[in-house]
C-alpha positions in Angstrom: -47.3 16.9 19.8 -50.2 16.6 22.3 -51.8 20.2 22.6 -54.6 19.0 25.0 -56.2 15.7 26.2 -58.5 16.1 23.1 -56.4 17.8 20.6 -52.8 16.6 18.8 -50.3 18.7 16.5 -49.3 16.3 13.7 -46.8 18.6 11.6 -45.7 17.4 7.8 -42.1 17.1 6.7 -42.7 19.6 3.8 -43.2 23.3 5.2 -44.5 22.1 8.9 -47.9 22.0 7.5 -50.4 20.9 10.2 -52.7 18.5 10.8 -54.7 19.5 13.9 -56.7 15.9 14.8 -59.3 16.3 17.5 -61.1 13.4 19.9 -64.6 13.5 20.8 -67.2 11.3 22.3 -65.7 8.1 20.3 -65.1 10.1 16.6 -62.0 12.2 15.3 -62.1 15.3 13.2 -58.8 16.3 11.2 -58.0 19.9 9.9 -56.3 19.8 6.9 -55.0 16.5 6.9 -52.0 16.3 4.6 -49.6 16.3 2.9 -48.4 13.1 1.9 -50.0 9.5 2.3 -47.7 8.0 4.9 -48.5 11.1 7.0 -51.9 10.8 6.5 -52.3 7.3 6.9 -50.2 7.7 10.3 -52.5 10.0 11.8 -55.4 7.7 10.5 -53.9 4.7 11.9 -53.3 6.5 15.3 -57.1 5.6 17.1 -59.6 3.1 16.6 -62.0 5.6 16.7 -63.1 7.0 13.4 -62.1 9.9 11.2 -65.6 11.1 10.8 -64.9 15.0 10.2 -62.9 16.7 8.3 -62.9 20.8 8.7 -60.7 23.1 5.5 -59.1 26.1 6.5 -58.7 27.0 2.5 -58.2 24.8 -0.4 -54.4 25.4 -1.5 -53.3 22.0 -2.1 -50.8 21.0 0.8 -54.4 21.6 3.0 -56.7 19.4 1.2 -54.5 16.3 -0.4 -55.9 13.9 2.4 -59.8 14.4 1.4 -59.6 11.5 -1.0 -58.0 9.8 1.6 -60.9 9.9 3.9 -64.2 9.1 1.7 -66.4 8.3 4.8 -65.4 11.3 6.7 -68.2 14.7 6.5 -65.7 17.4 4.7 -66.5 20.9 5.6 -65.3 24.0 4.2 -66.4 27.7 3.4 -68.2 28.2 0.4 -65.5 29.2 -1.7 -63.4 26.6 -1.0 -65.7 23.9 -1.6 -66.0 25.4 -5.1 -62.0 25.5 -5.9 -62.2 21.7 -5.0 -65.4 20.7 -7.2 -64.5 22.8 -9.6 -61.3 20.4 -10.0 -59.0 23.8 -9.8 -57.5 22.3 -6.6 -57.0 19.1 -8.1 -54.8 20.5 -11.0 -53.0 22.5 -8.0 -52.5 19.5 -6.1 -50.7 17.4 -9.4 -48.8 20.8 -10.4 -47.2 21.3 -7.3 -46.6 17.7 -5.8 -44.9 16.8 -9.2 -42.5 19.4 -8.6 -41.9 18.5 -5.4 -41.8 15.0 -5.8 -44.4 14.1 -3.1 -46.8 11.1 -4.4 -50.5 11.1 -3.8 -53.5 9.3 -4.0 -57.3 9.1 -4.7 -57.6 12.7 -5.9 -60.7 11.3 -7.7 -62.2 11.1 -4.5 -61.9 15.0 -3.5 -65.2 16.0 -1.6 -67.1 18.8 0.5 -70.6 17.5 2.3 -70.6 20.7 4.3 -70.6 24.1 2.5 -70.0 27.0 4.8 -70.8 30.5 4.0 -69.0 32.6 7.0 -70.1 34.5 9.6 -71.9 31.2 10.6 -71.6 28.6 13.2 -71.5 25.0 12.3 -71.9 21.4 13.5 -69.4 18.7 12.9 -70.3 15.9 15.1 -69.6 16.5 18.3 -67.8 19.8 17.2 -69.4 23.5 17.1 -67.3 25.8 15.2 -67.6 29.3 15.3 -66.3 30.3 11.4 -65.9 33.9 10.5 -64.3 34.7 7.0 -60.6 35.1 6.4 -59.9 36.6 3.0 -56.4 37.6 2.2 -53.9 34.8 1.8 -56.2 33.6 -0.6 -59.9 34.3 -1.2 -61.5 31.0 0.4 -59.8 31.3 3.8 -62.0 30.2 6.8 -61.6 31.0 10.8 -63.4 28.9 12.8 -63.4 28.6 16.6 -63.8 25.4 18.6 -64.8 26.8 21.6 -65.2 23.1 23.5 -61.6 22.6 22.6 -60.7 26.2 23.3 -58.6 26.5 20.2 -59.0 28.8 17.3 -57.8 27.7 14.0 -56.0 30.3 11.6 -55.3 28.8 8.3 -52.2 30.5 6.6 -51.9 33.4 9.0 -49.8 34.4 12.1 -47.1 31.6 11.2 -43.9 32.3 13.2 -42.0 30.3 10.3 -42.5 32.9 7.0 -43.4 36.1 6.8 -46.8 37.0 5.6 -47.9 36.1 1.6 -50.7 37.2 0.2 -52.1 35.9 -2.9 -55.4 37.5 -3.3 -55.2 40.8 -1.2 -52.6 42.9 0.9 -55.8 44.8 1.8 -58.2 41.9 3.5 -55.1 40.1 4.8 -54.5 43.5 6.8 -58.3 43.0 7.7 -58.3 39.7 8.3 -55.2 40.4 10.6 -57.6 42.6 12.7 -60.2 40.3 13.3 -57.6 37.7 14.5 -56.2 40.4 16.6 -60.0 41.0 18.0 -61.2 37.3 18.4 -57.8 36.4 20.3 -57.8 39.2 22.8 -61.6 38.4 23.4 -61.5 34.5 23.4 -57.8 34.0 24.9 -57.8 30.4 23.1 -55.3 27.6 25.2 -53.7 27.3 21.3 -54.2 29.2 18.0 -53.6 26.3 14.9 -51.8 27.7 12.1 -51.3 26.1 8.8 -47.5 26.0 8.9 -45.3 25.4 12.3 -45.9 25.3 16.0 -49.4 26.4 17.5 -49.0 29.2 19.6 -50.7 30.8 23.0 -52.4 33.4 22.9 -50.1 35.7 23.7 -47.3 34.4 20.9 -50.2 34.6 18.1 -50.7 38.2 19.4 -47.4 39.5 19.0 -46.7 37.4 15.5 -50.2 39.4 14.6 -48.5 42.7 15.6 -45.3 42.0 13.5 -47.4 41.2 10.9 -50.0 44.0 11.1 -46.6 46.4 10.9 -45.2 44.6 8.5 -48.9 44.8 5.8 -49.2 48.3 6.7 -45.8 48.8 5.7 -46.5 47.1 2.0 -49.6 49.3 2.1 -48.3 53.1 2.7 -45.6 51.7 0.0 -47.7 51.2 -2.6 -50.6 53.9 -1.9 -47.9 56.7 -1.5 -47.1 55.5 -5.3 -43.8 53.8 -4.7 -42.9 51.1 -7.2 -42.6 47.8 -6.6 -38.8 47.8 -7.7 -38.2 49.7 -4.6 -39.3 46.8 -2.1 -36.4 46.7 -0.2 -37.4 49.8 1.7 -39.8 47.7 3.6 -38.0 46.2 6.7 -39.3 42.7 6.9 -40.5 40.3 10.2 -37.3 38.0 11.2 -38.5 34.9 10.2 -37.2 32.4 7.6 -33.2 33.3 6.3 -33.8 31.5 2.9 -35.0 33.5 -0.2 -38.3 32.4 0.5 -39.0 35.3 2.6 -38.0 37.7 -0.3 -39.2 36.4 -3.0 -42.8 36.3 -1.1 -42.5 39.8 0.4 -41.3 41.0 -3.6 -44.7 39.4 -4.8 -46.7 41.3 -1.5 -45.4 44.4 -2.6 -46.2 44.0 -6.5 -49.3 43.0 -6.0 -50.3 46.2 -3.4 -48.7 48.5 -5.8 -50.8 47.0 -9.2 -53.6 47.3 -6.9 -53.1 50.6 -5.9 -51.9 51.8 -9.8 -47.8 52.5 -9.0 -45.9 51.2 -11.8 -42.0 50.0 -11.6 -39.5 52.9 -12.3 -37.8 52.4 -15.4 -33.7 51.3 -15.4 
C-alpha cells in the first residue's frame, strides 16, 4: 500500500507485520523487513534501486528475519538491539518460533548491525535522518525514530489497532513510552505513524489507539499497586481489538507481570 510518493506499506501474512520501504535519491531503506523469504525477496525485487539501509525497531524475531537477507545493506538499530542479534539470542528466537510456526528462513548466518544506536540521538542512513528516542516497554531494545523528510514516525510494537497492548519487559516504561508517543505525535503531527503489526495510522488514529491504551496500562497498573492478584485480571475492561484468545492470554501475562513487579501475589483457591 503506497503511504506517500517515497514511502510503501508492505504487510506480512503472519500477524500484518510491516515492512515500511522507503525511496530516496536512487537507494531504498527497509524497516524491519520480514517475515518470510518470498515476502522479502518481493519487496527486494520491487525497484532497481538498491536496498542500501536497513533501520530495527527492536530485535523480536518476526522484525529482523530479513537481515541475512540483505548483506550489503547498512543495518541500524539501538544499542540494545544490536546486542540481542550478535549475541545470537535473536537467532535462537528466530528458529524457536518460525519452527513452530512453520515459516522457513534463510541466511541467519548472516545477521548484522553496522550502525549501533544509543537513543536520544539523531542518525544518518543515507539519505535518511532519523530522529530516534528510546522506547522501552514491549521489550527492552525498542527504538522510535522519526523521519522527518518522510514525515512519518515509526513505532515498533506500539499503538497497533490489531491487539491490545503486551508488554514483555515493563508495564511501567510501556506506560512511559506511551507518553512520549502521545507527546512526539501531538508536536510533530506525522502524515503516518508505522507500527509493527497492521495498518499505519494518521495522526489522529495513533492518538486515540494511544489513549485506549494509556487507560488500558494504567488500569493493569492501579491493579497491581493496590495489591490485587493477578488471578483477578478480569476486573480490567480491555481495548476492543482482536476476539481471539490472543488478547487474553496477553492481557493475563500484563497483569502478572505488573503485580510480581509490584509484590501482589495470586489468592489462593
Amino acid at each position: 500500500m503506497p503511504l506517500t510518493g517515497t514511502a510503501t506499506w508492505w504487510p506480512s501474512t503472519l500477524y500484518q507485520t510491516t515492512t515500511l520501504e522507503l525511496r530516496r535519491a536512487g537507494e531504498r531503506l527497509l524497516v524491519d523487513p520480514g517475515i518470510s523469504p518470498w515476502e522479502i525477496e518481493e519487496v527486494m525485487a520491487a525497484s532497481t534501486m538498491p536496498v542500501t539501509q536497513v533501520l530495527v525497531t527492536h530485535a523480536d524475531w518476526d522484525h529482523v528475519m530479513g537481515l541475512g537477507l540483505l548483506p550489503d545493506a547498512q543495518v541500524t538499530a539501538g544499542n540494545l538491539a544490536a546486542e540481542r542479534i550478535r549475541s545470537g539470542t535473536a537467532r535462537a528466537e528466530m528458529e524457536l518460533e518460525a519452527a513452530e510456526l512453520l515459516v522457513p528462513h534463510r541466511a541467519l548466518e548472516k545477521l548484522h548491525v553496522e550502525q549501533e544506536v544509543y537513543a536520544p540521538a539523531d542518525v544518518r542512513m543515507g539519505p535518511w535522518r532519523g530522529v530516534c528516542r528510546p522506547g522501552p516497554g514491549h521489550t527492552d531494545d525498542g527504538l522510535l525514530v522519526s523521519l522527518p523528510d518522510e514525515h512519518l514516525l515509526v513505532v515498533g510494537d506500539y499503538l497497533s489497532a490489531l491487539e491490545i497492548p503486551s508488554v514483555y519487559h515493563s508495564v511501567r516504561d510501556y506506560r512511559d513510552t506511551l507518553q512520549t508517543l502521545v507527546g512526539v505525535i501531538e508536536r510533530e503531527r506525522p502524515l503516518y505513524v508505522v507500527v509493527g503489526h497492521g495498518r499505519p495510522h494518521t495522526s489522529e488514529d495513533a492518538l486515540r489507539i494511544a489513549d485506549e491504551d494509556l487507560e488500558y496500562i494504567e488500569a493493569v497498573l492501579a491493579h497491581a499497586e493496590a495489591g490485587c492478584p493477578p488471578d483477578r485480571a478480569e476486573r480490567i475492561a480491555l481495548p476492543a481489538r482482536a476476539p481471539g484468545a490472543a488478547d487474553r492470554n496477553a492481557h493475563a501475562a500484563n497483569v502478572a507481570r505488573a503485580c510480581a513487579a509490584a509484590g501482589a501475589v495470586a489468592t489462593a483457591g
